[in-house]
C-alpha positions as CSV (number, residue, x, y, z in Angstrom):
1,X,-54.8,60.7,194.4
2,X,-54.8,57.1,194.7
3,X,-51.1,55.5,194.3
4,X,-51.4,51.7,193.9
5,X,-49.0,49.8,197.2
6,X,-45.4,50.2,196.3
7,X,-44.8,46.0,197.0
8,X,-41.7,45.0,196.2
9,X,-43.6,42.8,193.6
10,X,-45.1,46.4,191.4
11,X,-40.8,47.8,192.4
12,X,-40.1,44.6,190.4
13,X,-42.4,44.8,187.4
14,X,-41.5,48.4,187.2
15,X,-38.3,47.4,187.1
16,X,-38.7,45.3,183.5
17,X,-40.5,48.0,181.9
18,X,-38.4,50.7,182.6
19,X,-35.2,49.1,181.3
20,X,-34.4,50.9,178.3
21,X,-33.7,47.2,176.4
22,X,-36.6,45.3,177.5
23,X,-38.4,43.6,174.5
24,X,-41.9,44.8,173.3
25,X,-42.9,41.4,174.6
26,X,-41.9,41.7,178.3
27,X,-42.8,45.5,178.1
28,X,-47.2,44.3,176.6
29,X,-46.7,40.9,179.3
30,X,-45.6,43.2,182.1
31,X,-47.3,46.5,181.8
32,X,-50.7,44.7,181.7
33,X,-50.0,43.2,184.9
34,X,-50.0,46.7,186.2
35,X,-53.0,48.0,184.4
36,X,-54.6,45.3,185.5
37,X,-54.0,46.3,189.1
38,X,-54.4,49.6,188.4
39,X,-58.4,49.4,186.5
40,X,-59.5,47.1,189.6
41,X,-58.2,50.3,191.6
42,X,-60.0,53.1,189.6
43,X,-63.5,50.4,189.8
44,X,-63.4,50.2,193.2
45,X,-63.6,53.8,193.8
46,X,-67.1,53.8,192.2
47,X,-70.1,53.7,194.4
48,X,-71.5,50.0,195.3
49,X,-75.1,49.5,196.7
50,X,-76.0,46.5,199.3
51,X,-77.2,42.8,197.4
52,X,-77.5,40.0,198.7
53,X,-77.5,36.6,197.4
54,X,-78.4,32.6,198.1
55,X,-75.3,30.7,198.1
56,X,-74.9,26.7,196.8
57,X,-75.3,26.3,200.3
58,X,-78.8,27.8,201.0
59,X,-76.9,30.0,203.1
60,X,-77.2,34.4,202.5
61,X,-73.9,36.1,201.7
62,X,-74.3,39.5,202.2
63,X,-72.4,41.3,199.0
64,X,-72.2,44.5,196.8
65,X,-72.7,45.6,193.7
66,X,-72.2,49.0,191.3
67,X,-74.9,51.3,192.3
68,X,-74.5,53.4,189.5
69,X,-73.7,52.7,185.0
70,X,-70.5,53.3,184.2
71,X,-68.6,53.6,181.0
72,X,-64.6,53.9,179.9
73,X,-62.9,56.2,177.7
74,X,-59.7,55.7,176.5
75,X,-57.5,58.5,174.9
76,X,-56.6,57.1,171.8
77,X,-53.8,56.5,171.2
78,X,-52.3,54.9,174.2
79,X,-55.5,54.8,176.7
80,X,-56.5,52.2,174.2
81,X,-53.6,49.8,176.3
82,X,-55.8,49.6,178.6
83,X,-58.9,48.9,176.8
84,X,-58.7,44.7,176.6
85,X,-57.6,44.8,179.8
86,X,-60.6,46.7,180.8
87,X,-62.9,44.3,178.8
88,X,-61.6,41.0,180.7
89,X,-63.0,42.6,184.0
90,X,-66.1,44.0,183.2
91,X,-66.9,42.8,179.5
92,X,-70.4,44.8,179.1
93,X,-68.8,48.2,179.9
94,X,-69.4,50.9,177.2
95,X,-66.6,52.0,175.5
96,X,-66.2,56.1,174.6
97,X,-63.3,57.4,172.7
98,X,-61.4,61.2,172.7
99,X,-58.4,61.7,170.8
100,X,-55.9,64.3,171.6
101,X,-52.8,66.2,170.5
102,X,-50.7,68.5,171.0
103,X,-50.2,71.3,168.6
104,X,-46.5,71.1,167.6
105,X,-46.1,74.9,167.3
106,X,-48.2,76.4,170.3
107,X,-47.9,73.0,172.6
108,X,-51.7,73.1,173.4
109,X,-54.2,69.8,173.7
110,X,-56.3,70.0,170.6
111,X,-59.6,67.8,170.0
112,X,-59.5,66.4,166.9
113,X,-62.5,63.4,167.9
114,X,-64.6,62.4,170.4
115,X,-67.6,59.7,170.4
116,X,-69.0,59.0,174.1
117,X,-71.9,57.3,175.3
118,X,-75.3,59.1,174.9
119,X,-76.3,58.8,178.3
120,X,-72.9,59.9,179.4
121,X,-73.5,62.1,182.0
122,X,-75.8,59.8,184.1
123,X,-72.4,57.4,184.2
124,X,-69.5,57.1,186.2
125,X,-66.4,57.3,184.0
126,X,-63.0,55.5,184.1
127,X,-61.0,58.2,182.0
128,X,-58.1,55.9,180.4
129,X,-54.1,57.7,180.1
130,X,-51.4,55.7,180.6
131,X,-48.8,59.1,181.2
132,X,-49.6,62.1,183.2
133,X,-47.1,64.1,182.9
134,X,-47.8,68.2,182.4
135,X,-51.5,66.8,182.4
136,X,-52.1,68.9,179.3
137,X,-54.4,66.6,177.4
138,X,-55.7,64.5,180.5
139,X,-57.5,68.2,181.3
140,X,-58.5,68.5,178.2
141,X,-60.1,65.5,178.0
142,X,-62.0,66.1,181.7
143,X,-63.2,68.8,179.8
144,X,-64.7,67.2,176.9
145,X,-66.3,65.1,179.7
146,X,-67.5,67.6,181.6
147,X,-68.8,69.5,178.4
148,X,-70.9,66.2,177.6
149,X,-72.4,66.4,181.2
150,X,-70.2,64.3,183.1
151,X,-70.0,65.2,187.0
152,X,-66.6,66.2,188.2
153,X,-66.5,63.9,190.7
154,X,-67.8,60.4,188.7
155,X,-64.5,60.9,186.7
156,X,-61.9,58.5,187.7
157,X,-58.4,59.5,185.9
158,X,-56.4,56.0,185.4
159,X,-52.9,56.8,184.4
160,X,-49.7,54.1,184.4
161,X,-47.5,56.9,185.7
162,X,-47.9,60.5,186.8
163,X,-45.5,63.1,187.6
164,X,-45.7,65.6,190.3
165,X,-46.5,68.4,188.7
166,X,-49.3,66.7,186.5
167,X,-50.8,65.6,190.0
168,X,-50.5,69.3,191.6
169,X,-52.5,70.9,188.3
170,X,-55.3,67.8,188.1
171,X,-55.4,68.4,192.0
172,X,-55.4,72.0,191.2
173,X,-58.1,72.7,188.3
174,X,-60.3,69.6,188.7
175,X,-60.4,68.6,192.5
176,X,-63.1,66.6,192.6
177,X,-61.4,64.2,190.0
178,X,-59.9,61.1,191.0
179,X,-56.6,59.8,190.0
180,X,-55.3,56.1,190.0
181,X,-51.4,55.8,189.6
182,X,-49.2,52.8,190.3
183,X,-45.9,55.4,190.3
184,X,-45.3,59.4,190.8
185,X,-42.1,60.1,189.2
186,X,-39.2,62.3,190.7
187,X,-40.0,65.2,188.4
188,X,-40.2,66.7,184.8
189,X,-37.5,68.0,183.3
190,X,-36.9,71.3,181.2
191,X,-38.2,69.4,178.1
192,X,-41.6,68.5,180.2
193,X,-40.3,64.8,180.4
194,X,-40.7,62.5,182.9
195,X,-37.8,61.5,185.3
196,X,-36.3,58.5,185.7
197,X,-39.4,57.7,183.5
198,X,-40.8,54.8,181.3
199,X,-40.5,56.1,177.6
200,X,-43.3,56.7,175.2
201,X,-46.0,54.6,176.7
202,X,-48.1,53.8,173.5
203,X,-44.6,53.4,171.0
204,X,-43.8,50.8,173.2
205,X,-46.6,49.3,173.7
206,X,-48.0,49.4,170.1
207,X,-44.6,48.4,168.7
208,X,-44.2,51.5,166.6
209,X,-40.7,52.5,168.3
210,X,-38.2,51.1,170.2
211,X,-38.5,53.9,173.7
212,X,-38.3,57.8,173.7
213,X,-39.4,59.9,176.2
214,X,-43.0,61.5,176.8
215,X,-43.7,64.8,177.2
């Protein structure tokens, strides 16, 4: 697990977002600042190869650069936050999308759509959800990666926010994954929310509510 610095500038940003009465436009301003730190996180754990290059100057500079394809996929509906964001950094990326519920009477992650890359499996893969809280449907997604061919450990799991027990069962059933958050939360409660939390992360973001809280 790879927890972005807790600065006193990411306590303050948090800060906005989780207040219960800040405006959809201060939540979209200052939750992209975050995701923004947070997908430069989850890119630099991919694998870089030696390159060098002839500066203005004449002079060799000595650099890096990805050693291996990589790809994004977002879990629609609120993965898809991240998406634009994603875009500004790397513009050419490839773009695969998985979309996930849970069933309302047995609680289980079902697939109801997936469209990846063909050449999936011979990428690295920045897996996009903004809440990790019972880590339900973030495994369930690592497994629709894995069943498309996707090694274990080229999976990098970018999530806003995780709770402890969501890190414990990623850390748990898929080890070699590697996981991004800029906050771990106190706990979940007995409804499987997060605590002190940040609400429904794609409602608020999407404009379709004003908060609630995410199982």
């Amino acid at each position: 697990m790879h927890l972005l610095p807790q600065t006193d500038q990411l306590r303050a940003i948090h800060t906005v977002i989780r207040d219960r009465n800040c405006s959809r436009e201060d939540f979209v301003l200052y939750s992209r600042r975050v995701m923004r730190l947070l997908l430069e996180a989850g890119l630099d754990l991919l694998p870089f190869t030696k390159k060098d290059v002839t500066t203005p100057v004449g002079a060799t500079y000595q650099g890096l650069a990805f050693a291996s394809k990589i790809c994004a996929v977002p879990v629609i509906r609120a993965g898809e936050a991240m998406e634009s964001e994603l875009r500004d950094i790397h513009p050419g990326i490839r773009i695969g999308k998985i979309l996930i519920q849970r069933d309302k009477e047995t609680k289980l992650p079902h697939l109801y759509y997936k469209h990846l890359p063909a050449d999936i499996a011979q990428r690295h893969v920045l897996l996009l959800e903004p809440m990790l809280a019972t880590a339900g449907s973030a495994l369930a997604a690592i497994d629709v990666l894995l069943d498309a061919g996707v090694r274990e450990e080229n999976i990098v799991l970018t999530t806003f926010i995780s709770s402890p027990e969501g890190l414990d069962r990623v850390a748990s059933e898929r080890p070699r994954v590697k996981v991004v958050t800029s906050a771990v939360e106190d706990r979940l409660n007995e409804h499987a929310f997060m605590i002190p939390g940040i609400g429904d992360f794609g409602d608020r973001f999407f404009g379709t509510a004003d908060s609630g809280a995410t199982p």
